[in-house]
PDB file of N, CA, C and O in Angstrom:
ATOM      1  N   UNK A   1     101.359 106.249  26.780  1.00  0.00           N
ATOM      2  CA  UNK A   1     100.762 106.265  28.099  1.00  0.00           C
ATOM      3  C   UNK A   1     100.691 107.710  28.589  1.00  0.00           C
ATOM      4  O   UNK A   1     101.674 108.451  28.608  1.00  0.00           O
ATOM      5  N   UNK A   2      99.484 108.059  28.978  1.00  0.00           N
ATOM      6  CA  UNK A   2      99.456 109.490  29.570  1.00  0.00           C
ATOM      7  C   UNK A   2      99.528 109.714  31.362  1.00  0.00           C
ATOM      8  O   UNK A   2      99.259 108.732  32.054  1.00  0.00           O
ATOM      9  N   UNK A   3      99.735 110.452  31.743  1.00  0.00           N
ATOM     10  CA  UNK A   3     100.492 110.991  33.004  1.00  0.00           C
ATOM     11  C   UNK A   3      99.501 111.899  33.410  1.00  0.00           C
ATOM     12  O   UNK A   3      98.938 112.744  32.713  1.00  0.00           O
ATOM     13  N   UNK A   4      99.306 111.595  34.855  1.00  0.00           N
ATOM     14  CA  UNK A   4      98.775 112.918  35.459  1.00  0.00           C
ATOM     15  C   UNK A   4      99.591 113.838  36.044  1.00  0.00           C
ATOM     16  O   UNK A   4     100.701 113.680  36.553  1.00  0.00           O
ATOM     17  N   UNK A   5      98.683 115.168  35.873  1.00  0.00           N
ATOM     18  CA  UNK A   5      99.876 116.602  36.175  1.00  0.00           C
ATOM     19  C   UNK A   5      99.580 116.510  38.120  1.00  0.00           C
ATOM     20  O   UNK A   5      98.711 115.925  38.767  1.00  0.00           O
ATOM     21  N   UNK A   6     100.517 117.207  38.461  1.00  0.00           N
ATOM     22  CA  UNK A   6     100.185 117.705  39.854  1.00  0.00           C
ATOM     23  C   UNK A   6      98.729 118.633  40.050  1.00  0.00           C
ATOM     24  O   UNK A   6      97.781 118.470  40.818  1.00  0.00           O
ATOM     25  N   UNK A   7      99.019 119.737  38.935  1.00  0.00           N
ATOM     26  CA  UNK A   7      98.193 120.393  39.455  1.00  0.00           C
ATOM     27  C   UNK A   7      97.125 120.388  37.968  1.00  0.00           C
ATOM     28  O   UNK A   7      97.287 119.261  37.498  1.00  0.00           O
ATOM     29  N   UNK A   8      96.175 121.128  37.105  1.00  0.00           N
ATOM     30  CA  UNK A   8      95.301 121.998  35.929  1.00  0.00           C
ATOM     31  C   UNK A   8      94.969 122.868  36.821  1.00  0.00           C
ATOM     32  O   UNK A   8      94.791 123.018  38.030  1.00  0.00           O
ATOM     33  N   UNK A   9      94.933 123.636  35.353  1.00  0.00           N
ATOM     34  CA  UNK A   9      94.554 125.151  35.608  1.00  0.00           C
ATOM     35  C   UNK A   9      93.258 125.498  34.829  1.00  0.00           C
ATOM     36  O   UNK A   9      93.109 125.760  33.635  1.00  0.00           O
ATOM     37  N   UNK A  10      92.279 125.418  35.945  1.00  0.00           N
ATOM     38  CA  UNK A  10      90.832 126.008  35.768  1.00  0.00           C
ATOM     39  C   UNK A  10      90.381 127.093  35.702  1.00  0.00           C
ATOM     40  O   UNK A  10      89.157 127.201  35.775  1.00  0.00           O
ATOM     41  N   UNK A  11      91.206 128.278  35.543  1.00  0.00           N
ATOM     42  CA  UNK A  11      90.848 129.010  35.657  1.00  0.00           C
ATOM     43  C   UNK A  11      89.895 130.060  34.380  1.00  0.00           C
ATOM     44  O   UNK A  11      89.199 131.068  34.505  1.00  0.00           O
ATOM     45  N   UNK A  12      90.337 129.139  33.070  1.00  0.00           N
ATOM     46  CA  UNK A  12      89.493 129.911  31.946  1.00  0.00           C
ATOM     47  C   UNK A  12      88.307 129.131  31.733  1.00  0.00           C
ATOM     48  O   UNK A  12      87.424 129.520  30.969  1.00  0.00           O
ATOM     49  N   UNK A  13      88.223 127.821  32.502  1.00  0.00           N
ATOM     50  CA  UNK A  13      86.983 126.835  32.450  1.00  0.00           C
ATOM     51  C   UNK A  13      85.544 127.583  32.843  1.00  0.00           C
ATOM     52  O   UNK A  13      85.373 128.410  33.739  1.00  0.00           O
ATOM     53  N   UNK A  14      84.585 127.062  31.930  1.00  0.00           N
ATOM     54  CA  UNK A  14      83.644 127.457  32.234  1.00  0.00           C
ATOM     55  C   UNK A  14      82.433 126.534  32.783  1.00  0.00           C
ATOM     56  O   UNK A  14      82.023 125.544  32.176  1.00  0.00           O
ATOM     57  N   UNK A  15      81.954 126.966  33.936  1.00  0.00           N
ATOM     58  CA  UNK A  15      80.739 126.572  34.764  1.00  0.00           C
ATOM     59  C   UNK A  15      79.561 126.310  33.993  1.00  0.00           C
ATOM     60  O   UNK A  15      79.122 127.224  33.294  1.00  0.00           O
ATOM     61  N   UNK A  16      79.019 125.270  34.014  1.00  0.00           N
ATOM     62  CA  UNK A  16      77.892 124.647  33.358  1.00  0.00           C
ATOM     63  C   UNK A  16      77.524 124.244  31.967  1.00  0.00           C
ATOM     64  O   UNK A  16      76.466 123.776  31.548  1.00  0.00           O
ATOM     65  N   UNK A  17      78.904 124.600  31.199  1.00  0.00           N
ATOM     66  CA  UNK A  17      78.747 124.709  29.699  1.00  0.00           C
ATOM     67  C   UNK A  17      78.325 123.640  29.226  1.00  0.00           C
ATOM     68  O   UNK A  17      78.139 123.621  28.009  1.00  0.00           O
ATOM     69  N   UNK A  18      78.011 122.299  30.089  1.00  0.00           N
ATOM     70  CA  UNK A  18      77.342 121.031  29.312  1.00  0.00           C
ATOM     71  C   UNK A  18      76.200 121.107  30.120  1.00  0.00           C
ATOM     72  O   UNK A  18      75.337 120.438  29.552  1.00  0.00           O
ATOM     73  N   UNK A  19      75.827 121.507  30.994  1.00  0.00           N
ATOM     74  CA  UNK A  19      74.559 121.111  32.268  1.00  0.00           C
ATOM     75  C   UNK A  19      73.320 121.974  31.015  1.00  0.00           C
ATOM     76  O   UNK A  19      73.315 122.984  30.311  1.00  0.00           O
ATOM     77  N   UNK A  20      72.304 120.699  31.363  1.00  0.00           N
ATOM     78  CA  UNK A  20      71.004 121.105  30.471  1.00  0.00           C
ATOM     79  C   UNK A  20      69.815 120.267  31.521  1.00  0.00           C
ATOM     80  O   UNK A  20      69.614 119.058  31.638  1.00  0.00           O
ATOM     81  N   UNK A  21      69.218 121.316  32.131  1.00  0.00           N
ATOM     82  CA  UNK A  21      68.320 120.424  33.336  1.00  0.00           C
ATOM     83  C   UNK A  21      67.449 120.146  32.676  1.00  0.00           C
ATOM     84  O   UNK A  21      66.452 120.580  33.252  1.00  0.00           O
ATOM     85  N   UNK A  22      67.153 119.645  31.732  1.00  0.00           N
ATOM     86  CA  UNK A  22      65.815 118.657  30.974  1.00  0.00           C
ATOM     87  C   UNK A  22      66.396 117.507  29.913  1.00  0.00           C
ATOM     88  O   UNK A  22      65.896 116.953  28.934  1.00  0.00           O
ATOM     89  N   UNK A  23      67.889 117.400  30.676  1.00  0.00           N
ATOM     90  CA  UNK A  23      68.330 116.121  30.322  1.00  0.00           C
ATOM     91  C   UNK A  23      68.011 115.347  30.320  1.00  0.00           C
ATOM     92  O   UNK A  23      66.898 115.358  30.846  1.00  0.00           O
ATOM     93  N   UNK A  24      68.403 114.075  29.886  1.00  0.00           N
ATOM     94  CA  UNK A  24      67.362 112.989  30.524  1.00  0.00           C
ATOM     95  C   UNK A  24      69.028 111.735  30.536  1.00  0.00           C
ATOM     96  O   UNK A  24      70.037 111.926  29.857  1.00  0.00           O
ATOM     97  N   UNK A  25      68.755 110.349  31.684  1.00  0.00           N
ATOM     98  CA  UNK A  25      69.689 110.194  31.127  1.00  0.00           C
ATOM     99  C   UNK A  25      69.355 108.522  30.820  1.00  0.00           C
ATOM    100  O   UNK A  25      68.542 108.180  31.679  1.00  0.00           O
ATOM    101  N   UNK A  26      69.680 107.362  29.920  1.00  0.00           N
ATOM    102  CA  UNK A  26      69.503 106.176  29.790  1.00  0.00           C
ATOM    103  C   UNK A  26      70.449 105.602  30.670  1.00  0.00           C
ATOM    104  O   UNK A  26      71.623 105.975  30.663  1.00  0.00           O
ATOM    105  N   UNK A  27      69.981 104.631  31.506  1.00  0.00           N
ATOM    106  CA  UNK A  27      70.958 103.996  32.681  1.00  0.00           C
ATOM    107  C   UNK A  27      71.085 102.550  31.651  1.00  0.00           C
ATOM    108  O   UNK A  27      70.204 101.987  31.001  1.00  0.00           O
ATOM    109  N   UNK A  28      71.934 102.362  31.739  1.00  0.00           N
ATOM    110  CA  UNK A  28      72.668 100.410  31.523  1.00  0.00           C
ATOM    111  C   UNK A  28      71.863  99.655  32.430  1.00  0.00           C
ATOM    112  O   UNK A  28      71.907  99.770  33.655  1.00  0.00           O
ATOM    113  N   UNK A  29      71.132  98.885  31.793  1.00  0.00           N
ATOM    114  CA  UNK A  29      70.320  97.631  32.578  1.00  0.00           C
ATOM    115  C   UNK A  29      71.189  96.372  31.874  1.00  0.00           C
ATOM    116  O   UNK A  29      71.427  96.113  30.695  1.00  0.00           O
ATOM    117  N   UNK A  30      71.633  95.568  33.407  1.00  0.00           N
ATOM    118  CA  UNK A  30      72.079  94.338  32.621  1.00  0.00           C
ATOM    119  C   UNK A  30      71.524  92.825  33.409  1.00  0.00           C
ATOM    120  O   UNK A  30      71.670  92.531  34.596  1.00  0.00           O
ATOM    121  N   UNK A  31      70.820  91.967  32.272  1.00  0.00           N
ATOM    122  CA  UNK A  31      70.133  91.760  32.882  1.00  0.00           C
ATOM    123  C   UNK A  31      71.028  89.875  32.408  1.00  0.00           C
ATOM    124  O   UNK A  31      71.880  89.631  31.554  1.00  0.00           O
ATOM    125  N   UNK A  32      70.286  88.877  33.466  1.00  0.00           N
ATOM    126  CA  UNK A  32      71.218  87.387  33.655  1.00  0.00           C
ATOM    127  C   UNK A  32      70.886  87.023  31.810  1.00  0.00           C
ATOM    128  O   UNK A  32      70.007  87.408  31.040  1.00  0.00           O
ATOM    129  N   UNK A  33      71.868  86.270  31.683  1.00  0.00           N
ATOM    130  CA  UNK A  33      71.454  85.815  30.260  1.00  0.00           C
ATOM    131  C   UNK A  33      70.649  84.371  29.899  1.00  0.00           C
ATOM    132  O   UNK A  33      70.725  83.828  28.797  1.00  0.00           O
ATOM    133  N   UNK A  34      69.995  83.941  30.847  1.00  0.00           N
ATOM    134  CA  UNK A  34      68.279  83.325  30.889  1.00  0.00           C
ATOM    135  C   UNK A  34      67.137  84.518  30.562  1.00  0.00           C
ATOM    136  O   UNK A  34      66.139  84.291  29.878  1.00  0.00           O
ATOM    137  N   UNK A  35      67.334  85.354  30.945  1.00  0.00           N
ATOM    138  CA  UNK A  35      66.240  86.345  30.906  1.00  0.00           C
ATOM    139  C   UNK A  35      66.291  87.522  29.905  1.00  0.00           C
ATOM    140  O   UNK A  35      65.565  88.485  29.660  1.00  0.00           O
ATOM    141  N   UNK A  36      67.691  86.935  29.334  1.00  0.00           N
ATOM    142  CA  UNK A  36      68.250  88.457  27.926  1.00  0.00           C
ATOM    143  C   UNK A  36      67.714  87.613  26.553  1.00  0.00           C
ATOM    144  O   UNK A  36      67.196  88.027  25.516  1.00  0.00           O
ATOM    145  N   UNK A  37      68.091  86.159  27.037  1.00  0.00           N
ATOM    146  CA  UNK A  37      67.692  85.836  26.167  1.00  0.00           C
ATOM    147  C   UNK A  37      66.182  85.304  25.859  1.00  0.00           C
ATOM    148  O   UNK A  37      65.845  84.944  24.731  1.00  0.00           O
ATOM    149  N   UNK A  38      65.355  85.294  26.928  1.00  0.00           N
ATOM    150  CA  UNK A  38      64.038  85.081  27.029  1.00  0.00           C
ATOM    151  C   UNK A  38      63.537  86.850  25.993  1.00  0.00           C
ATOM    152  O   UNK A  38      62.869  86.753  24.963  1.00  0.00           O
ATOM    153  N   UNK A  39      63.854  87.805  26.352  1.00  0.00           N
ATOM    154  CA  UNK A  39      63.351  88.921  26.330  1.00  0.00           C
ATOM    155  C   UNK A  39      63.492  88.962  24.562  1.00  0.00           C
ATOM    156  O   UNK A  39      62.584  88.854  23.737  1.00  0.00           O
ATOM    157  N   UNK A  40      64.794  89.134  24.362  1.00  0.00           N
ATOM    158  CA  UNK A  40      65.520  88.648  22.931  1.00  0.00           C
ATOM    159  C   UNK A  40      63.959  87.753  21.720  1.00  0.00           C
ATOM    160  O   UNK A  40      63.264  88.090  20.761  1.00  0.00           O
ATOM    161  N   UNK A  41      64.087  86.884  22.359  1.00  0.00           N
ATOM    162  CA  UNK A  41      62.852  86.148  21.512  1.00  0.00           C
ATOM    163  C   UNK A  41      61.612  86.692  21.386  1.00  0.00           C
ATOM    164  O   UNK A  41      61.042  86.842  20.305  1.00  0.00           O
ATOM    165  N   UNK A  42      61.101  87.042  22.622  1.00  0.00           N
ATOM    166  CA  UNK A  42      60.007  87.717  23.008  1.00  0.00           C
ATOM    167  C   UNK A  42      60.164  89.124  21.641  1.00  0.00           C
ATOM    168  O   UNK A  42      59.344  89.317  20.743  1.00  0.00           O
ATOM    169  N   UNK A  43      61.340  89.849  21.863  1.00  0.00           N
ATOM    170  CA  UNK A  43      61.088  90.739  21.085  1.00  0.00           C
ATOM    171  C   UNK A  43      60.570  90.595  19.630  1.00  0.00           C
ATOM    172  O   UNK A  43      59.710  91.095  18.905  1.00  0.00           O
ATOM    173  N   UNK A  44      61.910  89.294  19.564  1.00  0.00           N
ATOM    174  CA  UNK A  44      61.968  89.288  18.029  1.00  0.00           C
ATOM    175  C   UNK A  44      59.883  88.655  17.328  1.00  0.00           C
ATOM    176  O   UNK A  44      59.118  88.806  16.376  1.00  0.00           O
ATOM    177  N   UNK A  45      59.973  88.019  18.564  1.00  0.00           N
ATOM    178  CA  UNK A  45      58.233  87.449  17.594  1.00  0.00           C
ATOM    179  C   UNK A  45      57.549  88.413  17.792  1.00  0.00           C
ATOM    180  O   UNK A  45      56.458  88.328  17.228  1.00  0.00           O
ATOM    181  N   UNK A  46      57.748  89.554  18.505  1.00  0.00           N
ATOM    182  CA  UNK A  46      56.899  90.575  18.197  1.00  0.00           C
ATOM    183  C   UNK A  46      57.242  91.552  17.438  1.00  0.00           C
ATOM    184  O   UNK A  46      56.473  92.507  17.324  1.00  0.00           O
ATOM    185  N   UNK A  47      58.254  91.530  16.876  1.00  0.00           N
ATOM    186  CA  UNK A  47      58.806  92.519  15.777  1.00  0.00           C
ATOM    187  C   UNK A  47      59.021  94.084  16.723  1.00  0.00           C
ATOM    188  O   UNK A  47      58.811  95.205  16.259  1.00  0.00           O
ATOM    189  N   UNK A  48      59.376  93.848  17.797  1.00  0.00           N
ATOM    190  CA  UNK A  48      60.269  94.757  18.835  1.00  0.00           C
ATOM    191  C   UNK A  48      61.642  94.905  19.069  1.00  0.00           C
ATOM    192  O   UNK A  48      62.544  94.241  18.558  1.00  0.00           O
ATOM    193  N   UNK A  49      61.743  95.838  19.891  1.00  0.00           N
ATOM    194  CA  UNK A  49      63.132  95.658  20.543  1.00  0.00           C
ATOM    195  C   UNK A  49      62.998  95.396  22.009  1.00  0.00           C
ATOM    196  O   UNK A  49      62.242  95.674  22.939  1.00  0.00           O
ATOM    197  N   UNK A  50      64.164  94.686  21.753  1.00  0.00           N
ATOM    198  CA  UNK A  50      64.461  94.833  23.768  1.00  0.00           C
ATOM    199  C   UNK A  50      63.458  95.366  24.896  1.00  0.00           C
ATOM    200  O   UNK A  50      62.651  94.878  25.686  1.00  0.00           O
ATOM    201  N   UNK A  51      64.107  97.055  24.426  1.00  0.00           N
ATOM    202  CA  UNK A  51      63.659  98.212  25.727  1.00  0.00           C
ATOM    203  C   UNK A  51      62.138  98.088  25.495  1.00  0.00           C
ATOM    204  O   UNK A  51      61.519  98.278  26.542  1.00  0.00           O
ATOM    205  N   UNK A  52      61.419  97.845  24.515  1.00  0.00           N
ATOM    206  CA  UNK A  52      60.379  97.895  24.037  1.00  0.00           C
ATOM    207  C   UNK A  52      59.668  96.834  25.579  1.00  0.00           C
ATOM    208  O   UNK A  52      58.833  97.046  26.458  1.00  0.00           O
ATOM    209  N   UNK A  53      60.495  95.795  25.237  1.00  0.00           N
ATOM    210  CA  UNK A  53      59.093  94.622  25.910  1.00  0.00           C
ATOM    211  C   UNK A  53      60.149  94.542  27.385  1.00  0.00           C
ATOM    212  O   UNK A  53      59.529  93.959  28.275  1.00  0.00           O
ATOM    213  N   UNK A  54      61.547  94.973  27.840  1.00  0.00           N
ATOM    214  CA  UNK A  54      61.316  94.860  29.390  1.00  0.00           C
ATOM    215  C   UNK A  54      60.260  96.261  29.788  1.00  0.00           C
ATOM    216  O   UNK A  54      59.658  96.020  30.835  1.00  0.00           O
ATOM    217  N   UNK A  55      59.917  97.595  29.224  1.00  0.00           N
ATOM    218  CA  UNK A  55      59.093  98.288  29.725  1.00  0.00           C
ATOM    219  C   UNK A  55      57.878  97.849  30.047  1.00  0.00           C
ATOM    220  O   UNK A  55      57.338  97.972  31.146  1.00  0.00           O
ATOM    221  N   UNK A  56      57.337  97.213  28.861  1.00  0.00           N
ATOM    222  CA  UNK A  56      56.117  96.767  29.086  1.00  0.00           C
ATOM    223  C   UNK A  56      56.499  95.927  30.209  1.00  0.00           C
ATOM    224  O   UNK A  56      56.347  96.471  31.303  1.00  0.00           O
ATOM    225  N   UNK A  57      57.023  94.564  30.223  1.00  0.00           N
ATOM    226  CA  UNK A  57      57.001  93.545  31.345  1.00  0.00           C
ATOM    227  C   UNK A  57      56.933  94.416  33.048  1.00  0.00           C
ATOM    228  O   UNK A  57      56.143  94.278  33.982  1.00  0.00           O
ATOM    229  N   UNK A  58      57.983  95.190  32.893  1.00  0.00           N
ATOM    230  CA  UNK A  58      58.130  96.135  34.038  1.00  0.00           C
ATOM    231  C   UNK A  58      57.129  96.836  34.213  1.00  0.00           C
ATOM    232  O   UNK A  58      56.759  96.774  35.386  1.00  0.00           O
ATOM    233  N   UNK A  59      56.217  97.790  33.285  1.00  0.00           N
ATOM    234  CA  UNK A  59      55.433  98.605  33.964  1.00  0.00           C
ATOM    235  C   UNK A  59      54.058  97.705  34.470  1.00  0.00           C
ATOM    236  O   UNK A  59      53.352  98.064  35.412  1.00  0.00           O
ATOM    237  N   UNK A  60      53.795  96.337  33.573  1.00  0.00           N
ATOM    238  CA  UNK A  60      52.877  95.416  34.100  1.00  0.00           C
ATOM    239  C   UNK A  60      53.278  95.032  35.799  1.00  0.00           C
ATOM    240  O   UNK A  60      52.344  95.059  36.600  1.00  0.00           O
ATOM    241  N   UNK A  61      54.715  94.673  36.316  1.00  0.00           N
ATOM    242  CA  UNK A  61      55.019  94.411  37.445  1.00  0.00           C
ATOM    243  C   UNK A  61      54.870  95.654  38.788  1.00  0.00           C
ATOM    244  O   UNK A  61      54.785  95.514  40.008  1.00  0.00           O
ATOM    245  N   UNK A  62      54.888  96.857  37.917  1.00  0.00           N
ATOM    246  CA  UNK A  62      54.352  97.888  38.835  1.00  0.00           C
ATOM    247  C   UNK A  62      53.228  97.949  38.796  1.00  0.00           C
ATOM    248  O   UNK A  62      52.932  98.370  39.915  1.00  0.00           O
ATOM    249  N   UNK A  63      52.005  97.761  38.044  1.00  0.00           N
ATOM    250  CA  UNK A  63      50.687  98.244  38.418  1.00  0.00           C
ATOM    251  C   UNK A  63      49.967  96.922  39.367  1.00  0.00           C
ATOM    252  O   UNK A  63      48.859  96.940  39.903  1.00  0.00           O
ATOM    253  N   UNK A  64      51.221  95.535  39.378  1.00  0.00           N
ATOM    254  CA  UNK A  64      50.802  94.402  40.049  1.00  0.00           C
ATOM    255  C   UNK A  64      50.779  95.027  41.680  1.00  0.00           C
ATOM    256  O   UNK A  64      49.939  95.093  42.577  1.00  0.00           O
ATOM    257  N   UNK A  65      52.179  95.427  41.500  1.00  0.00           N
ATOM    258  CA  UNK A  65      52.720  95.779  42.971  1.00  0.00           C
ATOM    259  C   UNK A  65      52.056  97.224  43.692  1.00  0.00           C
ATOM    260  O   UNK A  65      52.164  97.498  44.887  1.00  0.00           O
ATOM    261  N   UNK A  66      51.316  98.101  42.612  1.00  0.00           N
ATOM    262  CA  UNK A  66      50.857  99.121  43.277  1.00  0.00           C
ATOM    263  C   UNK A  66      49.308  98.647  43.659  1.00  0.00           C
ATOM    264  O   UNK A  66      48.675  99.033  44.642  1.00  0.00           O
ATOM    265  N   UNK A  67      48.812  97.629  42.544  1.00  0.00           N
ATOM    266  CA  UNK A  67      47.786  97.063  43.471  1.00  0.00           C
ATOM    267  C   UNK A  67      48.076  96.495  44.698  1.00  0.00           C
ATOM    268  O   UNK A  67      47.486  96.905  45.698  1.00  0.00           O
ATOM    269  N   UNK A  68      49.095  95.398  44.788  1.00  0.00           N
ATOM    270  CA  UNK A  68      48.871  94.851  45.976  1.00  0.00           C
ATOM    271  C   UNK A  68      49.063  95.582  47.267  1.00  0.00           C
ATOM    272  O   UNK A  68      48.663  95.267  48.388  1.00  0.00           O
ATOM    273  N   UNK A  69      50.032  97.031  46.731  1.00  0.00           N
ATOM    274  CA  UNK A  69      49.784  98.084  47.855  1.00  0.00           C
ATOM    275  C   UNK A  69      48.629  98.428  48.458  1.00  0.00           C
ATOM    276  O   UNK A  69      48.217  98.348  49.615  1.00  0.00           O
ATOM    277  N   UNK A  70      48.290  98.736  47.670  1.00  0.00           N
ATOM    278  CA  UNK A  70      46.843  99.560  47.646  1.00  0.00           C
ATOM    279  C   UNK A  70      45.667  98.752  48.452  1.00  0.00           C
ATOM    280  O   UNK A  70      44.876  99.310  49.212  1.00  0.00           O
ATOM    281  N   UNK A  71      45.680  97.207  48.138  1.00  0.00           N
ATOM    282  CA  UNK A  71      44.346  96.232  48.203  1.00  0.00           C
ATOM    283  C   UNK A  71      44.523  95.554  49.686  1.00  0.00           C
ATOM    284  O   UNK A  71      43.692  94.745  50.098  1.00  0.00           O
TER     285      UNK A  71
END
């Protein structure tokens, strides 16, 4: 079991040595498992993955919703 100290000493640490501003980062989507497993099938008969077909499903639900903005 490890212990925290009172104090570290930062002082030879260096500022930004991981920061890369054209990072990018993948967020955790978790989604009910009616719909993981709807997606799941979906993929597999299309010889996809996953991220593959919620993008598509999703970017279809935005160009719905930016129409209905728009109209």
């Amino acid at each position: 079991m490890s212990t925290l100290q009172e104090e570290y000493d930062f002082s030879n640490g260096e500022r930004g040595k991981f920061y890369h501003k054209d990072a990018t980062f993948n967020l955790p989507i978790y989604l009910e498992s009616e719909v993981e497993n709807f997606v799941a099938k979906l993929a597999k008969e299309q010889k996809k993955n996953i991220s593959e077909i919620v993008n598509a499903l999703l970017f279809k639900d935005k160009e719905l919703m930016e129409f209905m903005r728009l109209g």
